[in-house]
Backbone as numpy.savetxt, mean C-alpha at the origin, in Angstrom:
# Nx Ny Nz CAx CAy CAz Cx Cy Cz
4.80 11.32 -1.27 3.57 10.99 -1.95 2.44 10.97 -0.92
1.21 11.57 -1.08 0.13 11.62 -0.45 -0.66 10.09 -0.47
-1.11 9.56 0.82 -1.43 8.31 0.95 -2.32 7.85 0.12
-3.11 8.52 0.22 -4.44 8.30 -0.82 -4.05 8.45 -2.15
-3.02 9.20 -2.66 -2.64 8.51 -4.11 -2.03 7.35 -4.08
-1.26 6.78 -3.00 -0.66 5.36 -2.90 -1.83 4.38 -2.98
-2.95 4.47 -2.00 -3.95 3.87 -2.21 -4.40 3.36 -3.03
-4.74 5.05 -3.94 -5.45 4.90 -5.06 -5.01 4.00 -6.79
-3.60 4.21 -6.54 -2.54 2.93 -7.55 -2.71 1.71 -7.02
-2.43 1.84 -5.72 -2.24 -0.20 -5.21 -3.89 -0.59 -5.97
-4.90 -0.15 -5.34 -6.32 -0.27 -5.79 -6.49 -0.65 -7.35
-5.92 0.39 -8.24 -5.92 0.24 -9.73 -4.83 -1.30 -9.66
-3.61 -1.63 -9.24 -3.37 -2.48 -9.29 -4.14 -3.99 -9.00
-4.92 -3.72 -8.64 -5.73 -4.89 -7.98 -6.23 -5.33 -6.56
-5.12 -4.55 -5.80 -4.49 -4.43 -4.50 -6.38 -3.71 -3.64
-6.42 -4.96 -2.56 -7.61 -4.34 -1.79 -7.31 -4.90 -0.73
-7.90 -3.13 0.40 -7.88 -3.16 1.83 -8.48 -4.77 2.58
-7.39 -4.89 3.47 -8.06 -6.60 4.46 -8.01 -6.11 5.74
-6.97 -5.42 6.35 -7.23 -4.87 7.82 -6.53 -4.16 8.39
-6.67 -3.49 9.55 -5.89 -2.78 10.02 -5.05 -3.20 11.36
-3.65 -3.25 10.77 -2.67 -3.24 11.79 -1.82 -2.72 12.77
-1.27 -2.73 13.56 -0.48 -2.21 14.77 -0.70 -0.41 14.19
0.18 -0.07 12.96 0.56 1.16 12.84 0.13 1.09 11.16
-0.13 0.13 10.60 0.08 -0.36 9.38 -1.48 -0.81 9.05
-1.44 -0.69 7.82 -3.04 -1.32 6.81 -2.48 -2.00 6.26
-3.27 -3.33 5.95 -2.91 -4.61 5.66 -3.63 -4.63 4.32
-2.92 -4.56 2.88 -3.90 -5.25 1.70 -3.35 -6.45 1.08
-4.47 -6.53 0.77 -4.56 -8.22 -0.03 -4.27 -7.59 -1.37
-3.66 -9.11 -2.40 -4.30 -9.43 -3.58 -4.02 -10.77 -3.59
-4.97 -11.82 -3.84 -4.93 -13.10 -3.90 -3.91 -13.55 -2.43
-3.23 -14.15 -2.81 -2.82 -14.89 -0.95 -1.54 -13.62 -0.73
-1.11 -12.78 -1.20 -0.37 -11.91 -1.30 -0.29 -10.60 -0.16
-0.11 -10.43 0.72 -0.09 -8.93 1.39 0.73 -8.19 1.70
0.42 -7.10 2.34 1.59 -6.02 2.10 1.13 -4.99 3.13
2.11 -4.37 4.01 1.80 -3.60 5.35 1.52 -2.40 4.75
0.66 -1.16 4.60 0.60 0.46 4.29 0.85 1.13 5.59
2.03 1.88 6.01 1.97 3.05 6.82 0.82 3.60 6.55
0.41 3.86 8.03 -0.70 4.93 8.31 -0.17 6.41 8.62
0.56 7.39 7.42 0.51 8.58 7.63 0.17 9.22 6.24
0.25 10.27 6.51 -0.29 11.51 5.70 0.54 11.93 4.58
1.65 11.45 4.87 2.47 11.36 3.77 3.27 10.46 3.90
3.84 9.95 2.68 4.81 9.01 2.82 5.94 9.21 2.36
7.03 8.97 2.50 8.18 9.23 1.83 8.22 8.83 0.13
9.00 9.25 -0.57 9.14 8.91 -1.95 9.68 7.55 -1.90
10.53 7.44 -1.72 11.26 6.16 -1.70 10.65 4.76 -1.20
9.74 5.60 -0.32 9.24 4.06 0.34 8.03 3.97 -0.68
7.26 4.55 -0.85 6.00 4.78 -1.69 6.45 3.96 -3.16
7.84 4.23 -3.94 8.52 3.73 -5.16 8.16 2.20 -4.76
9.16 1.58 -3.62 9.95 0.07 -3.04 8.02 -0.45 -2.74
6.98 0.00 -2.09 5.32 -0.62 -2.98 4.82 -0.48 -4.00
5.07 0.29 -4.53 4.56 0.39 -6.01 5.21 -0.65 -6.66
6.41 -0.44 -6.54 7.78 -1.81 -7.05 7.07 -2.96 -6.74
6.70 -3.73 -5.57 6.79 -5.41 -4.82 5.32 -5.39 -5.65
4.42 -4.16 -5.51 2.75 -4.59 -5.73 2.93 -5.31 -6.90
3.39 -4.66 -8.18 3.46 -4.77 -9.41 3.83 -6.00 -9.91
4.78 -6.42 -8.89 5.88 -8.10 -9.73 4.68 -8.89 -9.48
């Protein structure tokens, strides 16, 4: 999956950028966060297992 469509779901989820980490982007929702790989693509599987945690 292309990052910027991962983005662009976490975002529709509610999910917004807080900072940038080691290798990783850090988003918020309420006291909640979650690391984003910084590449160009992401694997399927891993892209599924955030879409999955954002959602609950």
């Amino acid at each position: 999956m292309k990052r910027r469509d991962l983005l662009h779901r976490l975002a529709e989820l509610g999910w917004s950028f807080d900072r940038q980490g080691g290798a990783h982007e850090i988003w918020r929702k309420g006291e909640r966060t979650m690391p984003i790989p910084r590449h160009t693509e992401i694997n399927e599987n891993t892209a599924r297992a955030i879409l999955r945690k954002a959602a609950e």
